[in-house]
DRENZATOR-317355 format. One record per residue (C-alpha): residue in three letters; x, y, z. Coordinates in steps of 0.5 Angstrom, whole numbers, plus 2048, in hexadecimal, padded with zeros to 3 digits. Each point is the difference from the previous one (the first is absolute). Layout:
N
ALAXYZ...
//
This chain:
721
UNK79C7E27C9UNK8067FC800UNK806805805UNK8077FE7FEUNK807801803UNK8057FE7FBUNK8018027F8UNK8067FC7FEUNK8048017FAUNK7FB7FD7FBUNK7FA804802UNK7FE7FA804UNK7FC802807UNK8007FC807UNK7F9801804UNK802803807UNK7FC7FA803UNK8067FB7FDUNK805805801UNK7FE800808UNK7FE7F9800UNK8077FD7FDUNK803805805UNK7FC7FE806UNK8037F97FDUNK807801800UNK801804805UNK7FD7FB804UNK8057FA7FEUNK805806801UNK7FF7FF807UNK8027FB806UNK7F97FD803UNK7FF804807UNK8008077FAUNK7FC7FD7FAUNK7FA802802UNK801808801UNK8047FE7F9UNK7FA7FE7FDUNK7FC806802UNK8058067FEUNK8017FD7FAUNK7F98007FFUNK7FF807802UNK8068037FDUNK7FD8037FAUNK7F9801800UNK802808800UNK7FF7FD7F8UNK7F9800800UNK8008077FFUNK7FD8057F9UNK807803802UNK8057FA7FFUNK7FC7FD7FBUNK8018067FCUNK8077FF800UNK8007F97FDUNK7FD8037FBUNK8058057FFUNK7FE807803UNK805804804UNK7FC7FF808UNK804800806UNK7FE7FB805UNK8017FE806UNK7FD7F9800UNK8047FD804UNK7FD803807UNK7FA7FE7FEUNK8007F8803UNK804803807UNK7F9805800UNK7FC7FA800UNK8047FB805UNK7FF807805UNK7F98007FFUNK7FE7F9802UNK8067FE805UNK7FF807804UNK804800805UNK8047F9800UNK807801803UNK8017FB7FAUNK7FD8057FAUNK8068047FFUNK8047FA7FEUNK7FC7FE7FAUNK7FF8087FFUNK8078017FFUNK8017FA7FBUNK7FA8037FBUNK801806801UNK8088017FFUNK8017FA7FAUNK8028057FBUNK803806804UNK8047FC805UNK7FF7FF807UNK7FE806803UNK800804808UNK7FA7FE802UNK800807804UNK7FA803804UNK7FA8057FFUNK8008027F8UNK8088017FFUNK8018007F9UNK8057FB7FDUNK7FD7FB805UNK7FC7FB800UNK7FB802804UNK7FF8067FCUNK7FF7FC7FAUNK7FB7FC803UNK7FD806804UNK7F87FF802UNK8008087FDUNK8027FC7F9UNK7FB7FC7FFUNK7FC8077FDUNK8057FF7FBUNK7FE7FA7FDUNK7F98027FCUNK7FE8007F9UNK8067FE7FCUNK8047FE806UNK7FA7FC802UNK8037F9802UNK7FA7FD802UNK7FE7FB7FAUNK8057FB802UNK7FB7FE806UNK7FD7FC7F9UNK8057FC7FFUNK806800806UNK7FD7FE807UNK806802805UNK8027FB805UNK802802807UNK8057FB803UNK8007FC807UNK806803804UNK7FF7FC806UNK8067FC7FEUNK8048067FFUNK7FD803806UNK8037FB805UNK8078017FDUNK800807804UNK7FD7FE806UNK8077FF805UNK8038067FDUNK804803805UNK8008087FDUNK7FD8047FBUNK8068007FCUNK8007F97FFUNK7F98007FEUNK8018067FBUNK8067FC7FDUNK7FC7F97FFUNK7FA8047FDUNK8058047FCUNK8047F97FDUNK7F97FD7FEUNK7FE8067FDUNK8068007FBUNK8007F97FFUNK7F78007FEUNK8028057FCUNK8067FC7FCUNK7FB7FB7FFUNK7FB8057FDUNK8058047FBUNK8047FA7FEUNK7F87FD7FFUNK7FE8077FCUNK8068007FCUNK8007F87FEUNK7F88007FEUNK8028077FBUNK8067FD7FDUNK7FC7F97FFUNK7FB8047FCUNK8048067FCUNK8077FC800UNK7FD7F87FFUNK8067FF7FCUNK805801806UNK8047FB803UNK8017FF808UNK8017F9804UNK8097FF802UNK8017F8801UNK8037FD805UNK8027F9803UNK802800806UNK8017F9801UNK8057FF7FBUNK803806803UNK8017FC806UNK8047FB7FDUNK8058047FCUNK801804807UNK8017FA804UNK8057FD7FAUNK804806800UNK800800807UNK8027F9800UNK8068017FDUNK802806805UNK8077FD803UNK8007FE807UNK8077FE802UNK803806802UNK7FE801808UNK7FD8067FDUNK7FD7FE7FBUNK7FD7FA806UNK7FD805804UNK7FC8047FAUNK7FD7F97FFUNK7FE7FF806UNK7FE808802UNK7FB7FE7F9UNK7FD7FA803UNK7FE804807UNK7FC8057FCUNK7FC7FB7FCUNK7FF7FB806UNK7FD807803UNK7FC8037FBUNK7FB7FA800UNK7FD803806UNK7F98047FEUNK802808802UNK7FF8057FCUNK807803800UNK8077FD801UNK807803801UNK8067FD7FDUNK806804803UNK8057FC7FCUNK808802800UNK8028037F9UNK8037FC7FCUNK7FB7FA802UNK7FB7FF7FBUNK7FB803801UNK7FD8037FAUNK7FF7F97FDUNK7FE7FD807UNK7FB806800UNK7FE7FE7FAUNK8007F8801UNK7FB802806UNK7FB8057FBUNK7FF7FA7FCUNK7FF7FA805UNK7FB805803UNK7FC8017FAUNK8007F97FEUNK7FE7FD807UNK7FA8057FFUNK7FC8007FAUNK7FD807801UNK807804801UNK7FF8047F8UNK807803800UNK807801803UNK802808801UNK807801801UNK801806802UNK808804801UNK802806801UNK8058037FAUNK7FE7FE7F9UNK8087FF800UNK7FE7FA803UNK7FA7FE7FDUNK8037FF7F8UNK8047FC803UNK7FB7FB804UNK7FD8007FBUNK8057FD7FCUNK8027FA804UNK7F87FE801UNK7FF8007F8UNK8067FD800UNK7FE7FA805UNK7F88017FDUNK8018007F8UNK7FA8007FDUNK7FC7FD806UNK7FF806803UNK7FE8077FCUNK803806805UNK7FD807800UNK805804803UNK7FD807801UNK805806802UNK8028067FCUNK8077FD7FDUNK7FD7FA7FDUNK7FF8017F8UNK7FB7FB7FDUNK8028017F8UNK8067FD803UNK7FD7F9801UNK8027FB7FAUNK7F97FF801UNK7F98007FCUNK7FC8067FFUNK7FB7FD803UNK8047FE806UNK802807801UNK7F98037FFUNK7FF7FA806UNK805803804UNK7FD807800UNK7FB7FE801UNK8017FC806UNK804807803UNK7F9803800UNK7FD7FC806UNK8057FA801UNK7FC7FA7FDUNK8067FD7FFUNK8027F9804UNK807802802UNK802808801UNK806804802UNK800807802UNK802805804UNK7FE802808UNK7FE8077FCUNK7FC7FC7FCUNK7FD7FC805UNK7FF805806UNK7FD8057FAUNK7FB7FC7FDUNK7FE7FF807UNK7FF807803UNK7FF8047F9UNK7FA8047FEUNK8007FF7F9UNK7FC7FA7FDUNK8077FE7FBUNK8037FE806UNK7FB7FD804UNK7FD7FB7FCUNK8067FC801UNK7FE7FF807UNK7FB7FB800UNK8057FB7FDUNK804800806UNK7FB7FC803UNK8017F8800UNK8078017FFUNK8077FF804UNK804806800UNK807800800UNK804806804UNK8078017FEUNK804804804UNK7FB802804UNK804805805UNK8018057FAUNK7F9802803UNK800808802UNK7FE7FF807UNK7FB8067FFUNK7FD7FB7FBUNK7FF7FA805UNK7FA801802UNK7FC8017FAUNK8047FA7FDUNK7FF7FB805UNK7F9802800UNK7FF7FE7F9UNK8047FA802UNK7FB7FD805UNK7FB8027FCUNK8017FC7FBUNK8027FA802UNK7FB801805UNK7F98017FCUNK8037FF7FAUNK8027F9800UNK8088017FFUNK8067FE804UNK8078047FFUNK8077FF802UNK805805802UNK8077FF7FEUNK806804803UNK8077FE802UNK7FF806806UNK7FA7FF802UNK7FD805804UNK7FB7FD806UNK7F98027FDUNK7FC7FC804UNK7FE805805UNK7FE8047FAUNK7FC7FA7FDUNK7FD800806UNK7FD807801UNK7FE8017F9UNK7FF7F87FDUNK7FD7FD807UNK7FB7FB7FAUNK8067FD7FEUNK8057FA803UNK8088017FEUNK8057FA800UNK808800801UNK8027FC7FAUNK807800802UNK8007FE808UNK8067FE801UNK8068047FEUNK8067FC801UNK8027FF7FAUNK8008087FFUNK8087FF802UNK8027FD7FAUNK7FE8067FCUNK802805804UNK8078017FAUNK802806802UNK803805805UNK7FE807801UNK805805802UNK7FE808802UNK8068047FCUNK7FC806803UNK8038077FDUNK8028007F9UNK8038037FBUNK7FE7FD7F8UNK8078007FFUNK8017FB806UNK7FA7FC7FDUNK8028007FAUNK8087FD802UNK7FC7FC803UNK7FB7FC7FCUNK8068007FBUNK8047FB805UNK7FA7FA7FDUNK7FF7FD7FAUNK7F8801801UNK7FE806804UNK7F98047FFUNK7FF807804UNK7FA802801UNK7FE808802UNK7FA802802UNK8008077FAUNK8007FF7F8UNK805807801UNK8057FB805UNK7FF7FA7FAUNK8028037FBUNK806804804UNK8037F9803UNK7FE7FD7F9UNK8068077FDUNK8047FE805UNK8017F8800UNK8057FC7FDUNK8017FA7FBUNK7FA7FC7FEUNK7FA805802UNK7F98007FFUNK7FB805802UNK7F87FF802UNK7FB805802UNK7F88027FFUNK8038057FCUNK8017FB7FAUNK7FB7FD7FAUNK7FE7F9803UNK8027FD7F9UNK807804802UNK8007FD807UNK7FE7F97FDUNK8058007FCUNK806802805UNK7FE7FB804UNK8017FB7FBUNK807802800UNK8017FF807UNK7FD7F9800UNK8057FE7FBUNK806804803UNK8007FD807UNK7FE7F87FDUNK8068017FCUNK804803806UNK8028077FEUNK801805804UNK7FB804801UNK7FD806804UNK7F9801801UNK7FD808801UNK7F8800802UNK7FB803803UNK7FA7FD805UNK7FE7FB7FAUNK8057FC800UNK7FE7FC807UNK7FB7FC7FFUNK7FD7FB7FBUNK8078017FBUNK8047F87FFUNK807804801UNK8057FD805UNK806805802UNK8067FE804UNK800806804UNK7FA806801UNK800807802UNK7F9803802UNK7FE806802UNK7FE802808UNK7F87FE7FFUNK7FB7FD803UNK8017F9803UNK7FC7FD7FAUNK8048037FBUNK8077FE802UNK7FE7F8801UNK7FC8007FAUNK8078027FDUNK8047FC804UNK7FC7FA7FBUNK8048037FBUNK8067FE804UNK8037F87FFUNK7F88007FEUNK8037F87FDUNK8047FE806UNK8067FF7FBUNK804803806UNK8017FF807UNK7FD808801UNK8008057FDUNK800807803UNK7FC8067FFUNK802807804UNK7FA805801UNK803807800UNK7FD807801UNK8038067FBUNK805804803UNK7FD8067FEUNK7F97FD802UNK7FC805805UNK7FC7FC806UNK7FA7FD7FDUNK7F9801804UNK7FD7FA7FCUNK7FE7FA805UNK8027FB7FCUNK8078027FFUNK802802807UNK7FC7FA803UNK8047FB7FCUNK807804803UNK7FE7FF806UNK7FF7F97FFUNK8077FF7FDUNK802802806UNK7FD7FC805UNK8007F97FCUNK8057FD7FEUNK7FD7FC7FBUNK7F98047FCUNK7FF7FA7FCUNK7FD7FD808UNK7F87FF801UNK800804806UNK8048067FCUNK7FB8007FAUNK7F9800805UNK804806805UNK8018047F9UNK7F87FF7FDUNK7FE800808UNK803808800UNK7FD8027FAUNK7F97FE801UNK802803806UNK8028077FEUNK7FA8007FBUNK7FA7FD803UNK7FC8067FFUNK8028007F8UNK7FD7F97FFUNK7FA802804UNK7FE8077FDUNK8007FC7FAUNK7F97FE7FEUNK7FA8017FDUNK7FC801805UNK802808801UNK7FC802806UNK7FA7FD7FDUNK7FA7FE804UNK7FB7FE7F9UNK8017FA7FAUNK7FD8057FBUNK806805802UNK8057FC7FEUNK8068047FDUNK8037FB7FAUNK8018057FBUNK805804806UNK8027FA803UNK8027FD7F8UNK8058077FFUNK803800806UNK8027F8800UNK8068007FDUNK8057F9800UNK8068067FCUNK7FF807803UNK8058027FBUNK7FD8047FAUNK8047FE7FAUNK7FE8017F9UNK8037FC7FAUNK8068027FCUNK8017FB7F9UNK8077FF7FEUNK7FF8007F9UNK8077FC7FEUNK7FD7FA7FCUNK7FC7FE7F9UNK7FB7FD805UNK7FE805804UNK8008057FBUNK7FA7FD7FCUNK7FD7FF806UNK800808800UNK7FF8027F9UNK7F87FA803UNK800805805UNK8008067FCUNK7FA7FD7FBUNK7FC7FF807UNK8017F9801UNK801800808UNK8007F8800UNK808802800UNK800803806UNK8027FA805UNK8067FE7FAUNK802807801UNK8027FE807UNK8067FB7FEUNK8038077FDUNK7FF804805UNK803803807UNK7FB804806UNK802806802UNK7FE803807UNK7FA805800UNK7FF805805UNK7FE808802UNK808801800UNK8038047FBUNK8067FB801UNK7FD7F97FEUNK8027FC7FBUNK7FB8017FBUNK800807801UNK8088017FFUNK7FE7FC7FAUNK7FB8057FDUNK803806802UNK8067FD7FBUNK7FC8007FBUNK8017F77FFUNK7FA7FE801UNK7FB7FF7FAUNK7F8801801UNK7FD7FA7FCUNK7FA800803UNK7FB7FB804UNK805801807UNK8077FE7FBUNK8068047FFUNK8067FE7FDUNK807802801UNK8028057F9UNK807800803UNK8047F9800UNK806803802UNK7FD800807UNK7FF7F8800UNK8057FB801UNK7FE7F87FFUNK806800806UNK7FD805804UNK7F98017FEUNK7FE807800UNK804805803UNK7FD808801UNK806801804UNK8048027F8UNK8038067FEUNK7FB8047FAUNK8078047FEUNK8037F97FEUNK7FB7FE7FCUNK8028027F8
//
């Protein structure tokens, strides 16, 4: 008798057997070579917990709780014993509805190895009894000498742990992408997937664009000449590369430039993967590059602030592109560090299936000091191992590059690393503005101050000191902070780009978010005392076009302000005090130096390893929860003040949540914690926030929200009429 797997909505069946056997292929071609073999074998052995009475009485329609899952976990168990490798694929079948899971020892519930526990075995009797897939399914326990050898030359249990837990996350990836494609084939075979690119006709309209860069000025000379360095040095066969390259000398196309060289000199490079750490930045990446691309290359950008039902595209190329989010088929991505990191280091199966296609790429990392240092293990684990068993390449970009050769070497000691920029000579014709240390002062002072330039931006480290400055700034002034929609934020810096092209007076208030990324030159730029990082990469802001001789950019300290006990910060006053010039190689590698220093043991507690001695108790669950690139709890406030996004709300309120991710372009975070005092609970306990259901609220009062300012929970309730 025929046992099935799937009823599609046209009552049409799938057997087991095809199911697992179309799994077992899938996930096979999802894997690199060194893997397909154990791909092959869990995509075999994933479901055969579906030859039970119990599940086969589901299909049908009876309400039967079972758990069909374990079952080809059970039987791996059973016929690899106590193979060191069991776990790996037990892990894989076991979890690929639930999510990985801590692996535990004993019978502790919730754990892998209780679900799997020998006591359970019992349990699989009767209606439960799984044993009719013997008829059809013969499993395969794959050969893990190959595997086996990358461990031997380990120095310490916890790389041992990581490398394990790494091939684990990444098996699995290869497993639910395969299990969710075959599913969707048979139930959905009317949807479309497959995004195109050509890259090679990207290639040639990038270095079209290129060739019409300018070259007469000194600096523009220089900018050339950098770029050229940093391709002659990236034919070399590492597997990671550093470009350090000045602000304001190009390296976002050159990053690109290279990506593209290195996919078309070899042919088995899939994919180009940007990375970049604010969606700020990302939106307006992606806009240059499909400016150069057209319609050569179909972009996929996968991060909260992007809206496909804003795309003049097709439905089918929409539903492609929603598609692609789910696991990154796509020949070209853009996408968050979040993003990126998560999808590597979380539990549940939505993000892990993703992980698979970073294999066979070039991995482009912007900005890649904005990397939490308590963070930098698990990210540069992640990194090596990537490159190194799955076949890819990465280029690290930054104008303040921290040395991150010690690190790469202690936690990706497989891969070579390349300098692409070696001689930094030319560095001295971008060095196009003064940094100059006011010390204490007052916002009055700064704000006469900034007044004394056509184009000024200050930048403070508070939303609640942005919008203050903001009050007190005279003339032409503009606000941005996190507290704004981004549609708001897009559009105020629209409006700044056309004052300061037509030469206006204009006085810029930001937070932290104007830094990095953002085209925008200002005569002069006051910042906030923070880490050295921050103040360089706002000094980018500064002359950022080299129309002047120098600009100057004064680092300042509030004069109310308390003495800080951050790292960072005081290490960065210290260093203003010793060097006269901080923008110096030698001042930034003391300033990095200092805080690896201070927080070395933040970096080594910081793995997944936790103590454990055993494969099979490794805490992926645990790990996933505590792995956070953001530590700050936000919930999301919608800023309902457009038709647009009011008829995305009245969708959400008919169930459609297809509306969430446009939601994002209309709405502000709000900090969540245990504190009465948060912003979220300061605008509960006002009564302004409105309950729609699936996490979203909306802001009832929009006497609290400026376009100018953002929202600000800071108003009186007794001027409201």
């Amino acid at each position: 008798m025929e046992k099935y797997a799937h009823k599609n909505d046209r009552m049409q069946l799938q057997t087991i057997k095809d199911h697992l056997e179309e799994t077992a292929q899938l996930a096979e071609q999802n894997a690199v070579d060194l893997f397909k073999p154990i791909a092959h074998a869990i995509g075999l052995a994933h479901d055969i917990g579906k030859y039970a009475d119990a599940f086969q009485d589901r299909i049908n329609g009876a309400a039967v709780k079972f758990e069909h899952s374990a079952c080809g976990a059970i039987e791996i168990r059973k016929q690899m014993g106590s193979n060191p490798f069991a776990p790996m694929m037990e892990f894989c079948i076991a979890c690929h509805h639930t999510g990985l899971q801590d692996g535990g020892s004993g019978a502790l519930e919730g754990t892998l190895s209780h679900r799997i526990s020998p006591m359970r075995e019992d349990e699989y009797t009767d209606q439960w009894d799984y044993s009719a897939y013997q008829d059809e399914i013969s499993l395969e326990i794959p050969d893990f000498t190959k595997i086996q050898q990358l461990f031997r030359g380990l120095k310490n249990r916890s790389d041992y742990i990581e490398l394990y837990a790494f091939f684990t996350r990444y098996l699995f990836s290869c497993l639910v992408d395969a299990d969710f494609l075959g599913t969707e084939r048979f139930c959905r075979p009317e949807v479309k997937r497959g995004l195109r690119a050509d890259f090679q006709a990207a290639s040639e309209r990038l270095e079209e664009v290129l060739s019409k860069k300018p070259s007469d000025s000194m600096l523009q000379a220089a900018r050339s000449r950098i770029q050229k360095q940093a391709f002659e040095n990236a034919k070399d066969s590492a597997k990671l590369h550093i470009l350090n390259m000045p602000t304001g000398s190009g390296k976002t196309l050159c990053s690109l430039k290279l990506a593209l060289d290195k996919v078309l000199a070899d042919k088995s490079k899939e994919r180009i993967i940007y990375v970049i750490p604010y969606t700020g930045i990302i939106e307006q990446t992606a806009k240059e590059f499909q400016d150069i691309f057209g319609d050569v290359v179909e972009i996929l950008q996968h991060h909260s602030n992007y809206s496909f039902e804003e795309e003049e595209e097709t439905q089918t190329t929409m539903q492609k592109l929603r598609l692609a989010c789910e696991n990154w088929d796509a020949p070209f991505i853009i996408t968050t560090a979040v993003q990126f990191f998560e999808s590597v280091y979380h539990y549940r199966t939505a993000p892990l299936r993703k992980m698979h296609h970073m294999a066979n790429a070039v991995i482009v990392f912007d900005e890649i000091h904005t990397l939490p240092v308590e963070c930098l293990q698990p990210c540069l684990r992640a990194i090596g191992s990537i490159a190194a068993y799955l076949h890819s390449e990465a280029f690290f970009l930054s104008a303040t590059m921290p040395d991150y050769t010690k690190l790469f070497e202690k936690y990706a000691p497989e891969c070579s690393i390349s300098h692409l920029i070696k001689d930094t000579s030319e560095f001295r014709y971008f060095k196009k503005a003064q940094y100059i240390m006011l010390g204490k002062c007052s916002f009055d002072t700064l704000v006469q101050k900034a007044s004394e330039f056509r184009q000024s931006l200050i930048i403070v480290n508070t939303k609640k000191s942005a919008r203050e400055l903001y009050q007190m700034a005279i003339g032409n002034k503009y606000h941005l902070s996190a507290l704004m929609t981004p549609v708001d934020r897009e559009q105020t810096i629209i409006q700044i780009k056309a004052d300061i092209q037509k030469g206006k007076q204009v006085t810029v208030v930001s937070t932290s978010l104007m830094e990095a990324g953002i085209d925008l030159d200002f005569e002069a730029v006051f910042r906030e005392l923070n880490g050295l990082d921050s103040i360089l990469q706002a000094g980018g802001r500064c002359n950022r076009e080299g129309k002047r001789d120098s600009g100057e950019v004064f680092i300042f300290e509030k004069e109310d302000e308390m003495i800080s006990k951050e790292i960072r910060i005081n290490t960065a006053k210290k260093l203003l005090a010793s060097h006269q010039e901080i923008t110096s190689k030698e001042c930034i590698e003391q300033y990095y130096n200092e805080i690896f220093f201070f927080r070395e043991h933040q970096i080594e507690k910081n793995s997944i390893d936790q103590g454990k001695t055993e494969f099979s108790e490794i805490p992926f669950r645990t790990f996933a929860k505590n792995f956070k690139l953001i530590k700050d709890n936000a919930v999301g406030v919608v800023i309902n003040q457009e038709e647009a996004c009011n008829r995305l709300l009245e969708r959400l309120n008919t169930g459609d949540r297809t509306v969430l991710r446009s939601l994002q372009r209309y709405t502000v975070s709000l900090k969540c914690s245990q504190w009465e005092n948060c912003e979220f609970n300061t605008a509960l306990g006002k009564g302004l926030l409105e309950d729609c259901g699936a996490g979203v609220f909306v802001l009832n009062n929009m006497h609290y929200y400026s376009r100018e300012t953002g929202l600000d929970l800071t108003l009186d309730d007794d001027i409201i009429l």
